[in-house]
Structure formats: structure tokens, C-alpha cells
C-alpha positions in Angstrom: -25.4 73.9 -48.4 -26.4 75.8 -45.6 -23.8 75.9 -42.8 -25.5 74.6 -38.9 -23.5 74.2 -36.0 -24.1 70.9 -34.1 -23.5 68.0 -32.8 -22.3 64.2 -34.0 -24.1 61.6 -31.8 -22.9 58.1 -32.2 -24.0 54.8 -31.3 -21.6 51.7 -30.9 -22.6 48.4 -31.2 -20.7 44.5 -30.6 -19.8 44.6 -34.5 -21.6 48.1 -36.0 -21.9 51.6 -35.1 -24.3 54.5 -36.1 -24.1 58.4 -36.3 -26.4 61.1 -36.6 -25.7 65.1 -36.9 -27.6 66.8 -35.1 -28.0 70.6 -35.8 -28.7 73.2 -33.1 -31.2 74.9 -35.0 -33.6 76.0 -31.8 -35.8 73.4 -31.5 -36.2 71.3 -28.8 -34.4 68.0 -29.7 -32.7 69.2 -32.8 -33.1 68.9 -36.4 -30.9 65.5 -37.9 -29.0 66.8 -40.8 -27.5 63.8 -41.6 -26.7 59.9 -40.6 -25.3 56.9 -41.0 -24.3 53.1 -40.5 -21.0 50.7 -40.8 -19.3 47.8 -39.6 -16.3 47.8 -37.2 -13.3 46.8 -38.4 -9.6 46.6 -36.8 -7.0 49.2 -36.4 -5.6 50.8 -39.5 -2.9 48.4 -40.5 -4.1 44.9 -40.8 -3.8 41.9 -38.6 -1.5 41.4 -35.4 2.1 40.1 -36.9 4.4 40.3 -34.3 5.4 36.9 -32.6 4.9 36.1 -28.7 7.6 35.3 -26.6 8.0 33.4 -23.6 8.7 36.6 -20.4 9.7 34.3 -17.8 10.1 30.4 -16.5 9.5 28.1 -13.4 11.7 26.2 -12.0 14.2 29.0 -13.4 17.1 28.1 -16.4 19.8 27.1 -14.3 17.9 26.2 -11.1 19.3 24.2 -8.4 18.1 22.2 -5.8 14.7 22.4 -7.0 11.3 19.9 -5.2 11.1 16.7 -7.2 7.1 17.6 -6.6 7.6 20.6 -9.0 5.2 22.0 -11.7 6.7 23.5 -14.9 5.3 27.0 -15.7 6.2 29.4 -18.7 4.2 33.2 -19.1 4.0 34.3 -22.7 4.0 38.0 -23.7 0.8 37.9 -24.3 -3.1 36.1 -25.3 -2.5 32.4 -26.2 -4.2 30.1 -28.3 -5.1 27.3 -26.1 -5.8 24.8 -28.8 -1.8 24.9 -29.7 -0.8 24.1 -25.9 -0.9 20.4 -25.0 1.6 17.8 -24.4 3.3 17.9 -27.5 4.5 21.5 -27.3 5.3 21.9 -23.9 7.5 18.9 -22.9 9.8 18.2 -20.1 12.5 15.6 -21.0 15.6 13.8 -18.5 19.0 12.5 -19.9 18.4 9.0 -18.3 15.6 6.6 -19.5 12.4 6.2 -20.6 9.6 6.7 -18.5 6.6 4.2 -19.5 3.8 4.9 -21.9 5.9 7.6 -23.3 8.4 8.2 -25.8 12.2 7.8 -24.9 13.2 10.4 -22.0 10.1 12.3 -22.1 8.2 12.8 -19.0 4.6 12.1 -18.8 2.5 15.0 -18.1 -0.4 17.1 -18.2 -0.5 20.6 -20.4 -2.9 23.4 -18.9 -3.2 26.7 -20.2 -4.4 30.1 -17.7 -6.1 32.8 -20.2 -5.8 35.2 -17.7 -2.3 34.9 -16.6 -1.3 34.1 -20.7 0.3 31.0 -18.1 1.2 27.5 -19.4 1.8 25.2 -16.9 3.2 21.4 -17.5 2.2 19.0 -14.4 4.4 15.7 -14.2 2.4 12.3 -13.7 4.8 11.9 -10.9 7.1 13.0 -8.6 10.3 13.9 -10.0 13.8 12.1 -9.9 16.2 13.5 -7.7 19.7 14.9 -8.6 19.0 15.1 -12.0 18.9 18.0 -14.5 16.0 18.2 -17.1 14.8 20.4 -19.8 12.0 21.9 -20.7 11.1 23.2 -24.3 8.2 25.6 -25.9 7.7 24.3 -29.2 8.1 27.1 -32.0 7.4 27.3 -35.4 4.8 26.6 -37.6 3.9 23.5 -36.0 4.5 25.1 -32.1 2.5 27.7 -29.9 0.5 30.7 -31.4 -1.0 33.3 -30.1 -4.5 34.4 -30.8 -3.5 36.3 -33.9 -2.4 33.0 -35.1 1.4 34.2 -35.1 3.6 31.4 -33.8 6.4 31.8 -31.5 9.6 32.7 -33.4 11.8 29.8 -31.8 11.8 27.1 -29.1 12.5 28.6 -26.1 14.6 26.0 -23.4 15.6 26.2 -20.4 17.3 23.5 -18.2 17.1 22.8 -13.9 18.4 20.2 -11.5 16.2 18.7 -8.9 17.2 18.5 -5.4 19.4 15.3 -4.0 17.7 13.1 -1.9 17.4 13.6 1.4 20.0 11.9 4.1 18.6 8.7 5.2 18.4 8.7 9.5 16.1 5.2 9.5 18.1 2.5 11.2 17.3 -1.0 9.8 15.9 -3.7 11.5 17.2 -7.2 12.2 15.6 -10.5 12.1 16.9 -14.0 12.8 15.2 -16.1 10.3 16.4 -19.7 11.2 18.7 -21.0 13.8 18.0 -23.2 17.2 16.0 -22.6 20.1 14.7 -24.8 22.9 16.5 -27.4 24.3 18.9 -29.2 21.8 21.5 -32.1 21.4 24.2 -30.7 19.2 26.9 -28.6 20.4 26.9 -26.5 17.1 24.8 -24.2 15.7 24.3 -22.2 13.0 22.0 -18.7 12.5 20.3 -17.1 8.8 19.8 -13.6 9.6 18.5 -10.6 7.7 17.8 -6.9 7.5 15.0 -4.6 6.2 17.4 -3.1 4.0 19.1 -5.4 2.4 21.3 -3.4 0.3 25.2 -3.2 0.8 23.9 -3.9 4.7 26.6 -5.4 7.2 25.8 -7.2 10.5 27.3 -7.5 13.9 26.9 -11.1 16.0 28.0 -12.2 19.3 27.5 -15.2 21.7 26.7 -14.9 25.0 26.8 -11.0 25.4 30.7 -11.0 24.1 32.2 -8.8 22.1 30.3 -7.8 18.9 32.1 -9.2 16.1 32.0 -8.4 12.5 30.2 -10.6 10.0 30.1 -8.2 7.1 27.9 -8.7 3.9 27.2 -12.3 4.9 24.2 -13.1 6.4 24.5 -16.6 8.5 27.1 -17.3 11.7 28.0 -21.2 12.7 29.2 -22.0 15.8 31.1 -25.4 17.3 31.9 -27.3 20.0 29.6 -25.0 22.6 29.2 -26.4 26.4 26.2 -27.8 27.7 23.8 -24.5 29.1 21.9 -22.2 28.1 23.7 -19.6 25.1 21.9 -16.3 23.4 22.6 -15.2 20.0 22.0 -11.3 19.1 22.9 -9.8 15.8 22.6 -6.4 14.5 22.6 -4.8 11.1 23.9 -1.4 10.0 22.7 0.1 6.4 24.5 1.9 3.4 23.6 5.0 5.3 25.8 3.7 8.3 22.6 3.7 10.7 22.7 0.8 13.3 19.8 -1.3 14.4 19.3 0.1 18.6 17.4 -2.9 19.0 19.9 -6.3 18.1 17.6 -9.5 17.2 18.2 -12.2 20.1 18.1 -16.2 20.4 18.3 -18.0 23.6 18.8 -21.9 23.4 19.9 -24.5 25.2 22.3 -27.2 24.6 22.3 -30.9 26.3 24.6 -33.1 25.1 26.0 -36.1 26.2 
């Protein structure tokens, strides 16, 4: 074989490449001395075995205080395969109850999965609950994530948060007489049903006749007897769980004439 120096021109293709050797013999473009064609194939080794892991979490393990309006996110080391995301192997679960259409304590959501941020991110049907602590899981295992090797994630990966409490309530109720008399009437008694717009563990206040405001706790009616002929007002005000007071009292005016 006769030795030539030259050159090795190669061409690269989506799945082949090609080469030539070109000798500098003088000539204008070269003299090809020898070439040739292959597939590509994958780095020496084989396949991509190492597992993905999860590289950080939103809400954070441990995190407080955090928006019942909250997504879920978890970044993986690296490419995913989309297909093994969903609903099943991303889940967000609470300690208390069912939600509906769902199994026991799982939350219904929606599974997305970011290709370019290698980003899963788990979007609840609804707000959250407040002041309660849930978990969320990564499914590993051979029936969990993979990543586009095919190599699943080694072990669930968990992490737990609390949501915020709710906020302090600052809306004062409002009162409404529902029955009692008004007009003119003949009977010297009378007796007022009253209610609030938030019913719950509320207390009212009554008085006649711009008295003293008296307390009428839980109960929600006031009777009173033997009243003199005139004109009387009834005003009653209701105060909630939260301890907020109705500013504006409901009032009855009436009039009794009776012989």
C-alpha cells in the first residue's frame, strides 16, 4: 500500500453517517482513497440505567401556612416519560374524609407534565381545606414514574404541608324580626321570633322601649306582658361566633289599645 497524506471528510445524518479519505495527491479536489457507510448507534455502554429522582417540591416537605388555592409541583432529575404521569402516580391525599367521585382521602385533581422543565405539576379540582396537613406522593417502582430510558424511580418520594388557617371573620351578622306585632293592637302582651344571617352559636340582645339591652342568648323569640296602652318599639341585635355585633339592631314599633 502506498502511503498518502490526507484528509477524512464525514457526513452525519438523523440515523447514518458517511466518510470518505481524501488523499492530497495534487489535484484539484483530491483523489478518494477510500469510503464508507454505517448506522448510528448509542454511546459505548448500552442503554441509560440509572433511576431519576425527584430534585425539589412545591408546597415544600414541611410547609406551613401554605394558599388553600395551591398547585402541587415536583422537578425530576431529568427527561420524563409523560405517559407514566397522570392521576394515579402523582396523588395528593388529606387525613379527613373522602372527597366525592374519588377514592377515600384522595383529592381530586388534574396531572400535567412540562418536558422542558422535566416539571410535574398536580392541580386540585378545588380550593383546598384550611388548617390541614396533606401528603403528596410520586409513585415508584415498576408500576410508578419512568424516565425516557424506561428506568423507573427507585422509591416513592413523599412529602407532607399544612395549609393556611382560615382567615379571621370581621362580617357582623345581620338581624331580622321575623314575626311579632305591629300596628295598632288589643292585647297588652306580645311576643317577637327573631333571627340572624349566621345562625350558628349566634346570641341576640333585645330591649323595649330604648332600655337597657338585655341578654337573650341562643334563643331566638322574647314575650312580653302586661305593657300600657301607647305606642312601644322592639330592637334586637345579634352577635356571631366570631363575637361581631350587628351596628344596625332590627326595630318594631306597635301600638297597644286596650280596654
Amino acid at each position: 500500500m502506498v502511503d498518502k497524506f490526507g484528509v477524512i471528510k464525514v457526513d452525519l445524518d438523523a440515523e447514518t453517517y458517511s466518510w470518505e479519505f481524501v488523499a492530497v495527491d495534487g489535484t484539484a479536489n483530491g483523489t478518494v482513497m477510500d469510503s464508507g457507510t454505517d448506522q448510528c448507534h448509542g454511546a459505548p455502554g448500552g442503554n441509560q440505567t440509572t433511576p431519576p429522582t425527584v430534585t425539589n417540591v412545591a408546597p415544600g416537605n414541611g410547609g406551613e401556612d401554605v394558599p388553600i388555592g395551591s398547585k402541587v409541583e415536583a422537578i425530576f432529575s431529568e427527561a420524563m416519560d409523560a405517559n407514566t404521569i397522570y392521576d394515579s402516580t402523582f396523588t395528593l391525599t388529606k387525613p379527613d374524609g373522602p372527597d366525592a367521585d374519588t377514592s377515600p382521602d384522595t383529592v381530586l385533581s388534574a396531572v400535567d407534565y412540562d418536558s422542558t422543565s422535566n416539571k410535574a405539576t398536580l392541580t386540585p379540582s378545588r380550593n383546598l381545606d384550611y388548617s390541614t396537613t396533606y401528603t403528596a406522593t410520586v409513585k415508584g417502582g415498576a408500576d410508578g414514574v419512568k424516565d425516557a430510558a424506561g428506568n423507573p424511580l427507585s422509591a416513592d418520594a413523599v412529602w407532607t404541608f399544612t395549609t393556611a388557617a382560615p382567615p379571621a371573620d370581621t362580617t357582623p351578622p345581620d338581624t331580622t324580626i321575623v314575626s311579632g306585632p305591629s300596628g295598632t293592637i288589643k292585647s297588652r302582651d306580645a311576643t317577637f321570633t327573631f333571627s340572624s344571617t349566621e345562625p350558628s352559636n349566634a346570641t341576640f340582645q333585645t330591649r323595649l322601649d330604648g332600655g337597657n339591652w338585655e341578654a337573650n342568648g341562643t334563643a331566638t323569640s322574647k314575650t312580653y306582658s302586661n305593657l300600657a296602652n301607647g305606642t312601644h318599639t322592639f330592637d334586637v341585635k345579634a352577635t356571631d361566633a366570631a363575637g361581631n355585633t350587628d351596628p344596625s339592631p332590627a326595630s318594631r314599633s306597635w301600638k297597644v289599645r286596650a280596654r
